[in-house]
PyMOL Python script that loads the backbone (N, CA, C, O; Angstrom):
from pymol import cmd

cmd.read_pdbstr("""\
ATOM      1  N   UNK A   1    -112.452 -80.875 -19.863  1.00  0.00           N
ATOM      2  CA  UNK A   1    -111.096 -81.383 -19.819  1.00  0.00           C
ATOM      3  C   UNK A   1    -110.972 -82.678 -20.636  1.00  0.00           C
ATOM      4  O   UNK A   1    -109.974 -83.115 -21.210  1.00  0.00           O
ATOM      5  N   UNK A   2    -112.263 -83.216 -20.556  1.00  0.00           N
ATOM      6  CA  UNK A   2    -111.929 -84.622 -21.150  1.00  0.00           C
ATOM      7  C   UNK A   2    -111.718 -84.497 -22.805  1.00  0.00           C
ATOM      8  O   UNK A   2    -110.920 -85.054 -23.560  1.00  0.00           O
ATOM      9  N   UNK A   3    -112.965 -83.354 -23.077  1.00  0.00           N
ATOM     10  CA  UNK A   3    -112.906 -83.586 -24.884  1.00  0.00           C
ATOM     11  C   UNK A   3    -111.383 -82.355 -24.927  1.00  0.00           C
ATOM     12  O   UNK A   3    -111.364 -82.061 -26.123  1.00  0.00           O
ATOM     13  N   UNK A   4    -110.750 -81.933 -24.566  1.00  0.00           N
ATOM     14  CA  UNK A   4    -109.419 -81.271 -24.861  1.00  0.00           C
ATOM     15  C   UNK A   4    -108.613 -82.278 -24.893  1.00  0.00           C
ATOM     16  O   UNK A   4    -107.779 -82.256 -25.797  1.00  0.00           O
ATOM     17  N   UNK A   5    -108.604 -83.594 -23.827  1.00  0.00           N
ATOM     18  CA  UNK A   5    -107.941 -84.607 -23.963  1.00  0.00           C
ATOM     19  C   UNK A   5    -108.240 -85.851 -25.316  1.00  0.00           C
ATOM     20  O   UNK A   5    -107.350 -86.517 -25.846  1.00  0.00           O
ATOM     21  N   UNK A   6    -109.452 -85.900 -25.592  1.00  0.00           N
ATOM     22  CA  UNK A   6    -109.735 -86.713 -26.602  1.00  0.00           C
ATOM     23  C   UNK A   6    -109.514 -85.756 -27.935  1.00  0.00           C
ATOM     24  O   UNK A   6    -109.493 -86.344 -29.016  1.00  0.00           O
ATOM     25  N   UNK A   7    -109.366 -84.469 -27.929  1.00  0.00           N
ATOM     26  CA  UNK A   7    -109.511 -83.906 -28.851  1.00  0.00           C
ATOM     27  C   UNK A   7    -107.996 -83.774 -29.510  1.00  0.00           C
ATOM     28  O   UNK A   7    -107.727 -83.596 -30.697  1.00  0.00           O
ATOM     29  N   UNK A   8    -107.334 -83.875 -28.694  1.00  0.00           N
ATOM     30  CA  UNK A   8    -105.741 -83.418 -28.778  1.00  0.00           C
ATOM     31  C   UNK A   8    -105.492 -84.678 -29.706  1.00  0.00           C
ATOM     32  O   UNK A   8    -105.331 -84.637 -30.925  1.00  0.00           O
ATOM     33  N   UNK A   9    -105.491 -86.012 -28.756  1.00  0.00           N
ATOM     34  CA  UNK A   9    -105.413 -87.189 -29.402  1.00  0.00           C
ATOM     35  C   UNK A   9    -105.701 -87.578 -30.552  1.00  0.00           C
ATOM     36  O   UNK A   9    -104.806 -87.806 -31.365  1.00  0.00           O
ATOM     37  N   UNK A  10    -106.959 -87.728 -30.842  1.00  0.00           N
ATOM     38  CA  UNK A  10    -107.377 -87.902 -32.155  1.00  0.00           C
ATOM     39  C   UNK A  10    -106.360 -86.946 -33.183  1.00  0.00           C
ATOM     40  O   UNK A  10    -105.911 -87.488 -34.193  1.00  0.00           O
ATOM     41  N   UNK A  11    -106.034 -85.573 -32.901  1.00  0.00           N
ATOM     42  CA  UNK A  11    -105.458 -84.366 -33.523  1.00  0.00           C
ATOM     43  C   UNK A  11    -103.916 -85.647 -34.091  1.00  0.00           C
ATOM     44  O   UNK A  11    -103.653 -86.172 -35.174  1.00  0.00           O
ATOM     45  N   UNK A  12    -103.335 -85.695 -32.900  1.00  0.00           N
ATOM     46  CA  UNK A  12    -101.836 -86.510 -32.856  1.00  0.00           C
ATOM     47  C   UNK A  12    -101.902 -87.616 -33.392  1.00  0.00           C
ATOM     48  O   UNK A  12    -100.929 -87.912 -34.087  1.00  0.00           O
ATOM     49  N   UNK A  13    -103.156 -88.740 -33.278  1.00  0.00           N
ATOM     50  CA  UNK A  13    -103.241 -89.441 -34.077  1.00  0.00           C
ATOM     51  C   UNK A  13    -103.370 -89.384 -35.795  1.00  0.00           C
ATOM     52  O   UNK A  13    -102.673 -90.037 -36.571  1.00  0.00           O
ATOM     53  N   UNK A  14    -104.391 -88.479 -36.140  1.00  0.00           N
ATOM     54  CA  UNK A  14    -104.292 -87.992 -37.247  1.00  0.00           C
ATOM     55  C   UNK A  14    -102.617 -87.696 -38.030  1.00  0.00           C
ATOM     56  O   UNK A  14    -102.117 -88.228 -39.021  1.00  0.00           O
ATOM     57  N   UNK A  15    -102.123 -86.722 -37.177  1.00  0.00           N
ATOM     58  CA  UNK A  15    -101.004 -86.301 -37.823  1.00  0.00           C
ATOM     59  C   UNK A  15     -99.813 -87.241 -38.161  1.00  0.00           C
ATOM     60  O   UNK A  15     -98.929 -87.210 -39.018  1.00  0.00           O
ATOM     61  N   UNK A  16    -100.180 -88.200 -37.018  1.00  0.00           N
ATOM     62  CA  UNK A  16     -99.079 -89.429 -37.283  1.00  0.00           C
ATOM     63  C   UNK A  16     -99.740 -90.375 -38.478  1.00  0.00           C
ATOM     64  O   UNK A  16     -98.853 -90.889 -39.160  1.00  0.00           O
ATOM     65  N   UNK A  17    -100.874 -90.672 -38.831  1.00  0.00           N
ATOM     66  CA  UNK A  17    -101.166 -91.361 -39.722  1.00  0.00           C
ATOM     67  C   UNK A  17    -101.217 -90.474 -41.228  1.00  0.00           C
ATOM     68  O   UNK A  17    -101.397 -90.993 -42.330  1.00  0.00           O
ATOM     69  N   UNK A  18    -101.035 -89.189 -40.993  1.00  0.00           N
ATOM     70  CA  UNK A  18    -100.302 -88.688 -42.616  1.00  0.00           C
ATOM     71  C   UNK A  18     -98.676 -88.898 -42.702  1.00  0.00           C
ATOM     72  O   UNK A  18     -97.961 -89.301 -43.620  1.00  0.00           O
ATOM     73  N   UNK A  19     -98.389 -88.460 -41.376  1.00  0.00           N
ATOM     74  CA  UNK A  19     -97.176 -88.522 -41.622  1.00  0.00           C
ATOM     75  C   UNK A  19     -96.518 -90.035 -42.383  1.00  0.00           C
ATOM     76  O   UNK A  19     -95.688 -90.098 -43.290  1.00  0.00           O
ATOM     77  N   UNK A  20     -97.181 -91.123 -41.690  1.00  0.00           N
ATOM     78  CA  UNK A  20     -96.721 -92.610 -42.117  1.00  0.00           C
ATOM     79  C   UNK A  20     -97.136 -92.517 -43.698  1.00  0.00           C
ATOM     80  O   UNK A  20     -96.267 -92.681 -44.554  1.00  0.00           O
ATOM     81  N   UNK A  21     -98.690 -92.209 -44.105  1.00  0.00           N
ATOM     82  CA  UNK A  21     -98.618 -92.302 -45.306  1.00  0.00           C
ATOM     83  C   UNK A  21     -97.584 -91.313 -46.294  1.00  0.00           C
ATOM     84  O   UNK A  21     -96.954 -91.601 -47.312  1.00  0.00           O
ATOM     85  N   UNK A  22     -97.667 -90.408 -45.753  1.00  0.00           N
ATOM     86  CA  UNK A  22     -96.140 -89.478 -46.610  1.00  0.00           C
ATOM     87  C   UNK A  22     -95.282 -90.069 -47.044  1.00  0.00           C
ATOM     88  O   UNK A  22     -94.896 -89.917 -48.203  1.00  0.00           O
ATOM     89  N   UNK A  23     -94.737 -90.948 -46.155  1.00  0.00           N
ATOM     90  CA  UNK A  23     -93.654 -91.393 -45.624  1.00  0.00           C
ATOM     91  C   UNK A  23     -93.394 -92.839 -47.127  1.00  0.00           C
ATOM     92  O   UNK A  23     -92.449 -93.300 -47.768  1.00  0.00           O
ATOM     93  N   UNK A  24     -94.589 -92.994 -47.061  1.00  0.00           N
ATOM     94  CA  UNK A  24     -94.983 -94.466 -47.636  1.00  0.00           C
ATOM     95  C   UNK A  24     -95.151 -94.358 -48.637  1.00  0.00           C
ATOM     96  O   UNK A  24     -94.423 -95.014 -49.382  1.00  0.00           O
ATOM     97  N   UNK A  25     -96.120 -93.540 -49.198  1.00  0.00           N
ATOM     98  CA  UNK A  25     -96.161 -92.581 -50.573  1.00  0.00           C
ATOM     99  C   UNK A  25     -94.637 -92.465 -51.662  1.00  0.00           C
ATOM    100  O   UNK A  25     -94.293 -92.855 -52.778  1.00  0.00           O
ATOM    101  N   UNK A  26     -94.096 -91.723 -50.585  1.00  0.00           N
ATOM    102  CA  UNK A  26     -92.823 -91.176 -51.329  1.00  0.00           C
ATOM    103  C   UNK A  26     -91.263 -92.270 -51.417  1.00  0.00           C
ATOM    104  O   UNK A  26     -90.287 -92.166 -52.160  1.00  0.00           O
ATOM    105  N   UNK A  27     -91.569 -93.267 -50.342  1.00  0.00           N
ATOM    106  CA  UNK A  27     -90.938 -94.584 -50.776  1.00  0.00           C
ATOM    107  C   UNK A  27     -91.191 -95.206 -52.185  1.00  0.00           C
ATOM    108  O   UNK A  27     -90.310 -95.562 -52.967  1.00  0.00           O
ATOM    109  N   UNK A  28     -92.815 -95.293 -52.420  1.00  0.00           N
ATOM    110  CA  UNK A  28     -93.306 -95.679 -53.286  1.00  0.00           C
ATOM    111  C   UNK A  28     -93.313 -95.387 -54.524  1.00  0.00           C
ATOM    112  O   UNK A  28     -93.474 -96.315 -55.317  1.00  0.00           O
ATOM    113  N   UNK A  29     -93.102 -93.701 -55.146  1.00  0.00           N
ATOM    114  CA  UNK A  29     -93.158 -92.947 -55.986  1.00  0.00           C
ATOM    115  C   UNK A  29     -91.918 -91.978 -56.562  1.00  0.00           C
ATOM    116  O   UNK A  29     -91.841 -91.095 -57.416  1.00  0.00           O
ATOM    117  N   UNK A  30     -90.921 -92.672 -55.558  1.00  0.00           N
ATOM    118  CA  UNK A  30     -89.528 -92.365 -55.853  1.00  0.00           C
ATOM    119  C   UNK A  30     -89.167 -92.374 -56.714  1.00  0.00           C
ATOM    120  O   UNK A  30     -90.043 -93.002 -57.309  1.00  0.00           O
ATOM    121  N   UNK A  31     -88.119 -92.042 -57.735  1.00  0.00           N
ATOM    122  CA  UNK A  31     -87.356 -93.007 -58.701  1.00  0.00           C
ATOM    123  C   UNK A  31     -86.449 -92.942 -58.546  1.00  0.00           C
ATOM    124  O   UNK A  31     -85.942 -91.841 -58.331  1.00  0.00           O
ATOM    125  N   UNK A  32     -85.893 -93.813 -58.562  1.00  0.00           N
ATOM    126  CA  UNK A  32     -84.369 -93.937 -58.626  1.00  0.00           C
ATOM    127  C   UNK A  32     -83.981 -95.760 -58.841  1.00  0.00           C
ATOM    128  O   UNK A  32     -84.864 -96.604 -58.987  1.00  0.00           O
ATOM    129  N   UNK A  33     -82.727 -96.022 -58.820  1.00  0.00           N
ATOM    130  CA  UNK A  33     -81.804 -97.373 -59.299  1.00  0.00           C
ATOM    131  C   UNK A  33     -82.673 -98.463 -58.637  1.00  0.00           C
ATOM    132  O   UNK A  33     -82.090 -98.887 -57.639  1.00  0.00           O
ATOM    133  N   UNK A  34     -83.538 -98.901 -58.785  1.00  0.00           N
ATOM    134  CA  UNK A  34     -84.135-100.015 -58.316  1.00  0.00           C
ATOM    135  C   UNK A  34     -83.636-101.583 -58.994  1.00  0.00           C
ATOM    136  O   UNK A  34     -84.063-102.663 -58.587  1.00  0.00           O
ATOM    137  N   UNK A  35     -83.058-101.478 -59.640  1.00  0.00           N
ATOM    138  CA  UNK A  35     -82.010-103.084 -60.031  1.00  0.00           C
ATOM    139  C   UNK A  35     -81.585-103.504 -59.202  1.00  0.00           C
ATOM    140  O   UNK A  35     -81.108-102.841 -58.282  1.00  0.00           O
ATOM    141  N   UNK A  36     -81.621-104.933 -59.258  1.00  0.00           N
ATOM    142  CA  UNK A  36     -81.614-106.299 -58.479  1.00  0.00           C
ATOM    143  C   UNK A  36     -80.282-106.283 -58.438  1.00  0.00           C
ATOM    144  O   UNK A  36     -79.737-106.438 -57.345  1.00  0.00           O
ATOM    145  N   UNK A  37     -79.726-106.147 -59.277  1.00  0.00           N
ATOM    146  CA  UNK A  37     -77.658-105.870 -59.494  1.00  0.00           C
ATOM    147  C   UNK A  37     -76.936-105.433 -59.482  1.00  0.00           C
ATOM    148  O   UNK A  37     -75.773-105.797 -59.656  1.00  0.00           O
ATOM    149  N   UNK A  38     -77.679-103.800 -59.117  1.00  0.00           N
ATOM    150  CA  UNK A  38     -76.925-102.738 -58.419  1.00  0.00           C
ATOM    151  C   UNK A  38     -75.911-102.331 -57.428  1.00  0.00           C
ATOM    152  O   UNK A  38     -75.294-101.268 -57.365  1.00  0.00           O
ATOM    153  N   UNK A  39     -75.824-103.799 -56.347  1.00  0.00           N
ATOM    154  CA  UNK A  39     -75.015-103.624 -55.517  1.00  0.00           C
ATOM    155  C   UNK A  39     -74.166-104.508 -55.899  1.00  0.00           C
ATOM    156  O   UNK A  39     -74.689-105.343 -56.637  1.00  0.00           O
ATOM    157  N   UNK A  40     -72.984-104.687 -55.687  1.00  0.00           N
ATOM    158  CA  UNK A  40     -71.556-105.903 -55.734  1.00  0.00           C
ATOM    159  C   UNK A  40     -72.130-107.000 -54.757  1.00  0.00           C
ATOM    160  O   UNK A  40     -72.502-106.821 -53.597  1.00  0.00           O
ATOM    161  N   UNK A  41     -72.125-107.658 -55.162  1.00  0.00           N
ATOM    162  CA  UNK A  41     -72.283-109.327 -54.906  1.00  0.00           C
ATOM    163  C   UNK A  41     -70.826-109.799 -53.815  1.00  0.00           C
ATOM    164  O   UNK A  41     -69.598-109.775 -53.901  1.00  0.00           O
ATOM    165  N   UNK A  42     -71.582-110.095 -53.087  1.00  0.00           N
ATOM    166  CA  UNK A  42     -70.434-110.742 -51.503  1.00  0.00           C
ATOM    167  C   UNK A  42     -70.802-112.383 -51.681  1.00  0.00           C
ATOM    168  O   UNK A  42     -71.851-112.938 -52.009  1.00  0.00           O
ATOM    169  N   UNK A  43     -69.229-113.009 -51.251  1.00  0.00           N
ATOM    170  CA  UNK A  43     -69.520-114.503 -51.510  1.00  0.00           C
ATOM    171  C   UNK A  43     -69.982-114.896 -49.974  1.00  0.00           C
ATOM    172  O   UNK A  43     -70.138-116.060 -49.603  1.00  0.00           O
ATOM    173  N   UNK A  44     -70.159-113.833 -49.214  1.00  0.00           N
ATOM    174  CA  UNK A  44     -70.146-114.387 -47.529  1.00  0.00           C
ATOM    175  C   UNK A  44     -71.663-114.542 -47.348  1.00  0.00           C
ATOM    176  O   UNK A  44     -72.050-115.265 -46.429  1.00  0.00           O
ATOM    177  N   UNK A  45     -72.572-113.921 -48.151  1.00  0.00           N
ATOM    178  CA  UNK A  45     -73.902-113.483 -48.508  1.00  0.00           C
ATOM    179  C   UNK A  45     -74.425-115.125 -48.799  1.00  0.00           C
ATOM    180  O   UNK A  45     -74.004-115.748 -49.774  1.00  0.00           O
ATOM    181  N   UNK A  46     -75.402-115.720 -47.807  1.00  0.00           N
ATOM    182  CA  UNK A  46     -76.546-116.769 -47.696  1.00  0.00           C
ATOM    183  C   UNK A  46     -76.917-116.800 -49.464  1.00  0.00           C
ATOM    184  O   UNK A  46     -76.843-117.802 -50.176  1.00  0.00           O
ATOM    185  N   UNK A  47     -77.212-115.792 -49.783  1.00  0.00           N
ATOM    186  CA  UNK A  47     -77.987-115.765 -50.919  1.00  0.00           C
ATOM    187  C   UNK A  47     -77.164-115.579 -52.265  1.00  0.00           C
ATOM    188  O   UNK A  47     -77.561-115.169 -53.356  1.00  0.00           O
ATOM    189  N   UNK A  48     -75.960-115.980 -51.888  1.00  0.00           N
ATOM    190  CA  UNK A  48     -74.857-115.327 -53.032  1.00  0.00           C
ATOM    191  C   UNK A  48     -75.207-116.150 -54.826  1.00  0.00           C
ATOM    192  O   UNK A  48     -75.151-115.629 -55.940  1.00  0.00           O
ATOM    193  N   UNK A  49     -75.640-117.933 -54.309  1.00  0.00           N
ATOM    194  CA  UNK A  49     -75.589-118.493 -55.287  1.00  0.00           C
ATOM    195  C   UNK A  49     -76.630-118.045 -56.331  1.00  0.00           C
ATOM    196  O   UNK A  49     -76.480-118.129 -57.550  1.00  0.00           O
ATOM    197  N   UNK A  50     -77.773-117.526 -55.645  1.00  0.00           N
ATOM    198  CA  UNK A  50     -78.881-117.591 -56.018  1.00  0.00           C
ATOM    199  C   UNK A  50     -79.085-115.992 -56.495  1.00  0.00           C
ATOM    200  O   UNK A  50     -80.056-115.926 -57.250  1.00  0.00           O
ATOM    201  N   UNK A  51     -78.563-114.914 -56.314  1.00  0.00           N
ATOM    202  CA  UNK A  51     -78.094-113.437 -56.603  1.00  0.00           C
ATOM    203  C   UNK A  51     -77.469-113.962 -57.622  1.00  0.00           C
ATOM    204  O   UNK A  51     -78.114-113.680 -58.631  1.00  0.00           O
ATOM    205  N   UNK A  52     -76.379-114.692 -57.924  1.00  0.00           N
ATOM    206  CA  UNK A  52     -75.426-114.363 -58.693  1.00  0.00           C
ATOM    207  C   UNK A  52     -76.475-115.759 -60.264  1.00  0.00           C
ATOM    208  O   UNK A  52     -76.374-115.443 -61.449  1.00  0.00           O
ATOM    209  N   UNK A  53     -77.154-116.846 -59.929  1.00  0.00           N
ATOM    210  CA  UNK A  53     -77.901-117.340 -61.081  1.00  0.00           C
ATOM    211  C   UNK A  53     -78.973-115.859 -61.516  1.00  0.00           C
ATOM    212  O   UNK A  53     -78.932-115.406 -62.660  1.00  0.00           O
ATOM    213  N   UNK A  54     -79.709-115.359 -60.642  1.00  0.00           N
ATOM    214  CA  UNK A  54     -80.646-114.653 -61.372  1.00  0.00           C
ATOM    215  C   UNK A  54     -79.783-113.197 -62.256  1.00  0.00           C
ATOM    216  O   UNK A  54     -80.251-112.835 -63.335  1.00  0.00           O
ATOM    217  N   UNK A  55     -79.002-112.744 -61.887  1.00  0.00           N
ATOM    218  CA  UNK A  55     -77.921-111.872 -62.155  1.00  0.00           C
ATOM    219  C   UNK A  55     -77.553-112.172 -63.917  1.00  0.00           C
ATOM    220  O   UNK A  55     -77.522-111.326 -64.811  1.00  0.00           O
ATOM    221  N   UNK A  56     -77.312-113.609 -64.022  1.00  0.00           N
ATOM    222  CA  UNK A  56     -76.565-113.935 -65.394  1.00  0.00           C
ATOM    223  C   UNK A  56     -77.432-115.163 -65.855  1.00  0.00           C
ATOM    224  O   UNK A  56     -76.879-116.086 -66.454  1.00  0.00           O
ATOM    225  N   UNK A  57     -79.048-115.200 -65.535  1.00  0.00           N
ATOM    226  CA  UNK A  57     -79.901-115.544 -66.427  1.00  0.00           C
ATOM    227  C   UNK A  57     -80.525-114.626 -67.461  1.00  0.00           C
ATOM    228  O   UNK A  57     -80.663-113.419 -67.263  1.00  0.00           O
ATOM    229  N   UNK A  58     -80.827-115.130 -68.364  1.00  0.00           N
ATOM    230  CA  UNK A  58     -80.847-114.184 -69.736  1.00  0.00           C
ATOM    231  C   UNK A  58     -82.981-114.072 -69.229  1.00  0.00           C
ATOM    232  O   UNK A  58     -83.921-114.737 -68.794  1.00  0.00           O
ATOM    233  N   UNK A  59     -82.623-112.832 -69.687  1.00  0.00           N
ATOM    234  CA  UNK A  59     -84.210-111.932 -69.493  1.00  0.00           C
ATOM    235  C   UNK A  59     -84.800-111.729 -70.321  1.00  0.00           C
ATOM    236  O   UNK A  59     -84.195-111.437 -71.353  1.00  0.00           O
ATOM    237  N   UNK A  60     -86.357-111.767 -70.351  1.00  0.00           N
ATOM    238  CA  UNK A  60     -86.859-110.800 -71.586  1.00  0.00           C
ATOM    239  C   UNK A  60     -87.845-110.096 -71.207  1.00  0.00           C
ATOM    240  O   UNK A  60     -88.451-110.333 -70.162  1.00  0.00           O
ATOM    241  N   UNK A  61     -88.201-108.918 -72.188  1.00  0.00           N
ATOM    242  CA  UNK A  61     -88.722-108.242 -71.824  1.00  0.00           C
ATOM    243  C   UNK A  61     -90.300-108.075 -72.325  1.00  0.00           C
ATOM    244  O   UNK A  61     -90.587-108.001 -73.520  1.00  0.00           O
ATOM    245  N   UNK A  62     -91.312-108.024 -71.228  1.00  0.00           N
ATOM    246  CA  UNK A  62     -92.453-108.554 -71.511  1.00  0.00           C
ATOM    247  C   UNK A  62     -93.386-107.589 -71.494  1.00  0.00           C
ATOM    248  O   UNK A  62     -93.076-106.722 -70.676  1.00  0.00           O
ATOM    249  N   UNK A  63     -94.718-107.299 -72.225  1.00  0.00           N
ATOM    250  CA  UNK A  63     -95.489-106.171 -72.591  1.00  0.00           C
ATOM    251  C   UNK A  63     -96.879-106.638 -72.373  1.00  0.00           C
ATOM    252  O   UNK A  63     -96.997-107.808 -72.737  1.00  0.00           O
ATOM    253  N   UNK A  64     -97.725-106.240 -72.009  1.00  0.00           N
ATOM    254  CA  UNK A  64     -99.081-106.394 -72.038  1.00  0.00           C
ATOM    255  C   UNK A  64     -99.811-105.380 -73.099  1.00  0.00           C
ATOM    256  O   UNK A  64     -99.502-104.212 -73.334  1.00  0.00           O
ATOM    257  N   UNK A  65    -100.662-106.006 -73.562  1.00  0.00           N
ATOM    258  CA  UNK A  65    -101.499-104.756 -74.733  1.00  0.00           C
ATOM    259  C   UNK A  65    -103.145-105.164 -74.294  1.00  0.00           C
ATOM    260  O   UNK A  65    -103.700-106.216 -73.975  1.00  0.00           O
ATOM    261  N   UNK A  66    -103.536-103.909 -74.442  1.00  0.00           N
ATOM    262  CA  UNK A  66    -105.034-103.920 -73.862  1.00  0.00           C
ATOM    263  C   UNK A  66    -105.721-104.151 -75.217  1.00  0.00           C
ATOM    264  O   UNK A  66    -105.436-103.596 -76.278  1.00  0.00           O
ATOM    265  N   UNK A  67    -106.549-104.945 -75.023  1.00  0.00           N
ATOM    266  CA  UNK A  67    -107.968-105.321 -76.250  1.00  0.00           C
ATOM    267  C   UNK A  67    -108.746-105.013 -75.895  1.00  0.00           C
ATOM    268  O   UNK A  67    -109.226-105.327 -74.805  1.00  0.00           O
ATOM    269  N   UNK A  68    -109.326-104.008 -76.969  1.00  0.00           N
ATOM    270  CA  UNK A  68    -110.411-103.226 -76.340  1.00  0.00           C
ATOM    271  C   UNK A  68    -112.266-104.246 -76.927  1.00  0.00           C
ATOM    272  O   UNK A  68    -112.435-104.884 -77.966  1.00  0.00           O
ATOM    273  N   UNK A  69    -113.024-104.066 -76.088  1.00  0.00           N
ATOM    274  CA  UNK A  69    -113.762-105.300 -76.623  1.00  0.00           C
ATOM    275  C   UNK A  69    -114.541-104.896 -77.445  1.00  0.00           C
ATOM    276  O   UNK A  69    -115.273-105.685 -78.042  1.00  0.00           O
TER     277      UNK A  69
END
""", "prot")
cmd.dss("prot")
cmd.show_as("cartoon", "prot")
cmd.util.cbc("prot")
cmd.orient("prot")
């Protein structure tokens, strides 16, 4: 009785710890609109001043290149 009880468990545990990584995975590997500016800007918003400087600071766009040795 006992290892049906430890056995089950471990089973349920298992399944819940794929399930979370699934879960986590596919958050991760999504694609879709991930921009910072995507949503409309609220002036009621704590963070409005500071949304709306990074919003209409000028960006550039930066590259790494591998050197091979």
């Amino acid at each position: 009785m006992k290892k049906k009880l430890l056995l089950s468990s471990a089973l349920i545990a298992g399944a819940g710890l794929f399930a979370a990584s699934e879960y986590f995975f596919k958050m991760a590997m999504t694609p879709f609109n991930k921009k910072a500016d995507s949503k409309e800007l609220s002036g009621k918003d704590p963070l409005y001043r500071d949304k709306v400087w990074f919003r209409d600071f000028s960006k550039k766009k930066w590259t790494l290149k591998l050197i091979a040795a």
